[in-house]
C-alpha positions in Angstrom: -40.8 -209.8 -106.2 -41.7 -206.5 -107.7 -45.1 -206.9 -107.1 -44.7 -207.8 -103.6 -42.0 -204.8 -103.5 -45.2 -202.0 -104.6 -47.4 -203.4 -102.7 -45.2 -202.8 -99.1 -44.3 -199.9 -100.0 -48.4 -198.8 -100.8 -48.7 -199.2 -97.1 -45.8 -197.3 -95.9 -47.8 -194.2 -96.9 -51.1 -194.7 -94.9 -49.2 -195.4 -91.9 -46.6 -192.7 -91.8 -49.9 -190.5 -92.3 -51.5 -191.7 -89.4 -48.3 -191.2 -87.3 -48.0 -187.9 -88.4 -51.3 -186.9 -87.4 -51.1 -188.5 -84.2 -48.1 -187.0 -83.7 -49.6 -183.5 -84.6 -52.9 -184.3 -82.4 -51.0 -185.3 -79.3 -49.0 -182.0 -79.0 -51.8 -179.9 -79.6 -53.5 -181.3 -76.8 -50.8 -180.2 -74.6 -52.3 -178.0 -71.5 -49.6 -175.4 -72.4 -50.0 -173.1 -74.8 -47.3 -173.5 -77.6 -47.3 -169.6 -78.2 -47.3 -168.8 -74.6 -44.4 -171.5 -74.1 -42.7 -169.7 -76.9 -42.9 -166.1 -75.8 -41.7 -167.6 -72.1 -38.3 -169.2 -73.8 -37.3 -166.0 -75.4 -38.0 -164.3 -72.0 -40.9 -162.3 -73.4 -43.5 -161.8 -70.8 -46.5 -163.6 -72.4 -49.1 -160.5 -72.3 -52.7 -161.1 -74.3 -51.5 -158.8 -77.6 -47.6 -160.3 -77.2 -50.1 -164.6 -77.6 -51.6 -163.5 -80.1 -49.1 -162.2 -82.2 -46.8 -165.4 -81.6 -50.2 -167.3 -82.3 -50.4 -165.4 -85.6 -46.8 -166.2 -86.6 -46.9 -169.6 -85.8 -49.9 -170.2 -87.5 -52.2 -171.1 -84.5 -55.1 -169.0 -85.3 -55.8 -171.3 -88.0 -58.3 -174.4 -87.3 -56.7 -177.6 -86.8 -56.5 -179.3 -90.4 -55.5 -176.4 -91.5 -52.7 -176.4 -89.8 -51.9 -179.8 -90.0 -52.2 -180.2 -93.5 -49.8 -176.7 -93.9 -47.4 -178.6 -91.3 -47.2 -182.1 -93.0 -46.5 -180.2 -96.1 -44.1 -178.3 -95.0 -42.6 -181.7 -93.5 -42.8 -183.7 -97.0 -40.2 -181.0 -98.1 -38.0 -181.5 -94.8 -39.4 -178.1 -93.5 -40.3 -178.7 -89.4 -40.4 -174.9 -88.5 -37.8 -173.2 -86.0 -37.2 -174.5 -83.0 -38.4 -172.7 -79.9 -35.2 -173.2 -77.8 -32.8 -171.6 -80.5 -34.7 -170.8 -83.3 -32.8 -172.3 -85.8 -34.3 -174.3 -88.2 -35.2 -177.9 -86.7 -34.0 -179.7 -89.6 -30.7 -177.7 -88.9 -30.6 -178.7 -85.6 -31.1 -182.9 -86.0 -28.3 -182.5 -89.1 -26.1 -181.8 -86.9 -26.6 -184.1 -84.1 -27.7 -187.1 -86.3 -24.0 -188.1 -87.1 -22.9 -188.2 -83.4 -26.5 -190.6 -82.8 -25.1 -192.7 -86.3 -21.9 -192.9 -85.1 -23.0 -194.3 -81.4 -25.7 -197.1 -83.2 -22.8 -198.1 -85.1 -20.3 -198.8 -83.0 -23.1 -200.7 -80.4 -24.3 -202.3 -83.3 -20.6 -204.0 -84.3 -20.5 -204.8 -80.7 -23.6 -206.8 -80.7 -22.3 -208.8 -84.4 -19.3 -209.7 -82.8 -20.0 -209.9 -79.2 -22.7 -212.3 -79.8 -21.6 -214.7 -82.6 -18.2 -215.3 -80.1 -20.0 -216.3 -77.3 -22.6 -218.5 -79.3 -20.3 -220.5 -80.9 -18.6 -220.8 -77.5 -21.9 -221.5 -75.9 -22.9 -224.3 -78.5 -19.4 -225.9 -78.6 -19.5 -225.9 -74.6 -23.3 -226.9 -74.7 -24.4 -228.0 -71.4 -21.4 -227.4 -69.3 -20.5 -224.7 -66.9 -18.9 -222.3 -69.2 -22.4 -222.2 -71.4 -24.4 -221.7 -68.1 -22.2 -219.3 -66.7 -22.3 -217.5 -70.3 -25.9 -217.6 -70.1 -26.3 -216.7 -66.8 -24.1 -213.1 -67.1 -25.9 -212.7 -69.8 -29.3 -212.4 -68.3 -27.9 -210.2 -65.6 -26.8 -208.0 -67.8 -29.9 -208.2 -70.1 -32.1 -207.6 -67.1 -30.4 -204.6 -65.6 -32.1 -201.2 -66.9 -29.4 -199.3 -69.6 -29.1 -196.5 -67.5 -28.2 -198.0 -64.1 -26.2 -200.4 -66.8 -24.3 -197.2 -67.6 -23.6 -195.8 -64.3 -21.9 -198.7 -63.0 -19.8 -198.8 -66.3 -18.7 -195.3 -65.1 -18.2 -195.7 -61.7 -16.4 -199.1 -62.4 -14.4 -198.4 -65.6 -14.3 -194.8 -65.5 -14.0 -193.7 -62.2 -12.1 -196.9 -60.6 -9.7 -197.8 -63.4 -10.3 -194.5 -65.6 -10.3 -196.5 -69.0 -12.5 -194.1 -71.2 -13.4 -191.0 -70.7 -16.7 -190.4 -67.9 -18.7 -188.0 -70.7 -18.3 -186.3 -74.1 -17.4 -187.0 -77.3 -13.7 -185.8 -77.1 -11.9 -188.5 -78.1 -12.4 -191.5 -79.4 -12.3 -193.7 -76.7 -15.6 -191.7 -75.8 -17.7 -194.4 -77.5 -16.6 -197.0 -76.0 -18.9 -197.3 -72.6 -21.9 -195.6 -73.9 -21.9 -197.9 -76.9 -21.0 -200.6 -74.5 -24.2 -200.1 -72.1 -26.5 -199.7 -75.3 -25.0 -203.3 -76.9 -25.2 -205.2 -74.0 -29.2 -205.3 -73.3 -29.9 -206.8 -77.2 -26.3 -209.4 -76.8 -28.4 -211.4 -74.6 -31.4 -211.4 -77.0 -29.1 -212.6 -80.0 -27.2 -215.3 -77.9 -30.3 -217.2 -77.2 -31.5 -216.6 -80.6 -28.0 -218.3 -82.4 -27.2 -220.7 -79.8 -31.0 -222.2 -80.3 -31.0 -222.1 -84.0 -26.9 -223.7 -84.0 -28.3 -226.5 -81.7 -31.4 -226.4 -83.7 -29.1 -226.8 -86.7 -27.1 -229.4 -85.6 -30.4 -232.0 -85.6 -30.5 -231.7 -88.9 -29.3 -234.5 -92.0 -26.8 -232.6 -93.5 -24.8 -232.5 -90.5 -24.9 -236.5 -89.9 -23.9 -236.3 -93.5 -21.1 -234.1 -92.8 -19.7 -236.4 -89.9 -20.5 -239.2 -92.0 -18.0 -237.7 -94.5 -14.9 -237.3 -91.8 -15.7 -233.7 -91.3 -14.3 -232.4 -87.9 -16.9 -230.6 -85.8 -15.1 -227.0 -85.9 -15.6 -227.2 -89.5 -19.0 -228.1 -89.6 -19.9 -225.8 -86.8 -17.9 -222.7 -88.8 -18.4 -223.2 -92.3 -22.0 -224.9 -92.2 -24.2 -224.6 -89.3 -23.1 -221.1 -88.4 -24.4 -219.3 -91.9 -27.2 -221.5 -92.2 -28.2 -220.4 -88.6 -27.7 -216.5 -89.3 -30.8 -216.1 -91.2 -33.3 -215.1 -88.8 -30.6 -213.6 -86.5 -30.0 -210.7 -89.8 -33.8 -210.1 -89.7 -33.5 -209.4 -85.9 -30.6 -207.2 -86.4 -32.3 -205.1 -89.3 -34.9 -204.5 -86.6 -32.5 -203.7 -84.3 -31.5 -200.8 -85.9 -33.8 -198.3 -86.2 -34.3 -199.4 -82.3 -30.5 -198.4 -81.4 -30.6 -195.2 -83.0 -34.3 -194.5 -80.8 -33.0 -196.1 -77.8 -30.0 -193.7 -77.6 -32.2 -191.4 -75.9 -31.0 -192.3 -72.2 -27.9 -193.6 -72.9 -26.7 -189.8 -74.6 -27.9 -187.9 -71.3 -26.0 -190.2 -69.2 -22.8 -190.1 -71.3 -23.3 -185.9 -72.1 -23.2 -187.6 -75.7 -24.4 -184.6 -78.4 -26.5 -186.6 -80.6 -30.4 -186.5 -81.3 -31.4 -188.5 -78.0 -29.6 -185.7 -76.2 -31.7 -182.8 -78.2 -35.2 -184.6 -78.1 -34.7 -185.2 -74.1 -34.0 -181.2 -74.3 -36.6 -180.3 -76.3 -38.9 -182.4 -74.3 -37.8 -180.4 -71.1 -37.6 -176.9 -73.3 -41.8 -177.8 -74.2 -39.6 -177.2 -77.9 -43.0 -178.9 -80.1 -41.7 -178.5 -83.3 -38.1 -180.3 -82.2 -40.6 -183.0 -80.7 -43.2 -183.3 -83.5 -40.1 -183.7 -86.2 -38.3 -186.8 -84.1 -41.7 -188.5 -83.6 -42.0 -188.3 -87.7 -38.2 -188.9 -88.1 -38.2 -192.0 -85.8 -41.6 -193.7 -87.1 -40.6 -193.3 -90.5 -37.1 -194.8 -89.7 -39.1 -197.9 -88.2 -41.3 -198.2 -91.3 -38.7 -197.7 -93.7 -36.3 -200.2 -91.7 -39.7 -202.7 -91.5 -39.7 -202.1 -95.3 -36.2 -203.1 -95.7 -36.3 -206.3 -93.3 -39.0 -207.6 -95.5 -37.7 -207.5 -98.6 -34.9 -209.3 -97.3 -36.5 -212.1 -95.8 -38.6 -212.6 -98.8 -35.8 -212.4 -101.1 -34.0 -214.8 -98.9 -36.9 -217.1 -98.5 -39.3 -216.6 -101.5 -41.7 -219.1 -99.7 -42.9 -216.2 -97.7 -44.7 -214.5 -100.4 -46.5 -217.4 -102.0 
């Protein structure tokens, strides 16, 4: 196990390298000038002396390693420059909207857990029927719509029609509700075929006919046996799953106004703000590897097979 721990986490460190520098290459090869796009968002009229100056300060008169290496440097110790559209520190900036994006993942993410396992086990204990079809069915609707024409009909129909939770904001804490809603609903259909397969699957196998031999009623065997023996590759999904909630929030905060880091990259990608953009590229790929890492570990540690 710990050898199998040291050697995953060896190969973290090559590829968050090679994402860093890809993430460096691509937004130098920008057509706009970052000191130029600088100078223009503090309304400073971008004259030859006024570039160069901003290209001294920011370091781009140095060749291109050089500058990488002095920028993946000062991103090992959490230092991703100002950024251009408020020049506060970047680091600053994603602190303070990271809890808002935590808070939004979380709340989607309990949705999915208990969202899904409901309507498998209703789906399996109905299997074949109407009520599983139908199940299924809304399901795929829903998982086929795109998230944000998913949210706009949330708002029009729960927000504007009924006015249930609030249309934007984070004011209150009903706020969550239909932005966490529209993010859940595109992986609940992903996780229902997943544990309704594997319960069904589960249900083939001897221990079950064992259980029924011994006078067991179904609900039992269904709750207390198949459903945690089922589960397994359903927790590797969801480990996945995270790191992709807290990415994918990046449409779902602009349609909701919701203040988190999906919000501030979609600005800073609109602002031409490279440092903002540079720092969530390296934030989010090292959140995949790191969850990756994590997901790993726990299927090996759940099924030691995988490592032999």
């Amino acid at each position: 196990m710990q050898r199998y721990f040291f050697l995953r986490l060896l190969m973290i460190l090559p590829l968050a390298l090679i994402i860093s520098f890809i993430a460096f290459l691509l937004l130098n090869m920008a057509p706009s000038d970052p000191a130029e796009v600088a100078l223009r968002i503090n309304e400073i009229v971008p004259t030859d002396q006024a570039i160069a100056l901003m290209k001294q300060e920011l370091g781009l008169d140095k060749p291109f390693l050089v500058r990488y290496f002095a920028w993946l440097w000062n991103a090992v110790h959490l230092n991703f420059g100002k950024s251009f559209l408020t020049r506060a520190p970047v680091l600053n900036e994603i602190v303070t909207a990271l809890p808002a994006t935590l808070w939004l993942a979380a709340v989607s993410l309990f949705f999915i857990i208990v969202i899904s396992l409901i309507l498998s086990f209703l789906c399996v204990i109905t299997h074949n029927t109407l009520v599983d079809k139908s199940i299924r069915g809304i399901i795929f609707i829903f998982t086929a719509i795109p998230n944000y024409w998913l949210g706009l009909l949330l708002i029009w129909a729960l927000a504007v029609q009924l006015n249930l939770f609030p249309v934007s904001g984070m004011l209150t804490h009903e706020s969550v509700i239909l932005p966490a809603l529209t993010l859940s609903l595109g992986y609940i259909g992903t996780y229902i075929r997943l544990i309704r397969g594997t319960m069904l699957n589960q249900l083939q196998q001897p221990y079950v006919f064992y259980a029924r031999a011994r006078g067991l009623p179904d609900s039992i065997i269904l709750r207390k046996h198949v459903l945690p023996n089922s589960l397994h590759t359903s927790l590797i999904a969801i480990g996945m799953s995270i790191p992709k909630l807290i990415a994918g929030t990046v449409v779902i905060e602009n349609i909701f106004a919701w203040p988190g880091i999906g919000r501030l990259c979609i600005n800073a990608i609109f602002g031409r703000d490279y440092p903002m953009i540079q720092a969530y590229i390296l934030l989010m790929a090292l959140l995949f590897l790191l969850s990756n890492f994590i997901v790993d570990l726990l299927q090996q540690y759940l099924d030691p097979r995988l490592t032999r």
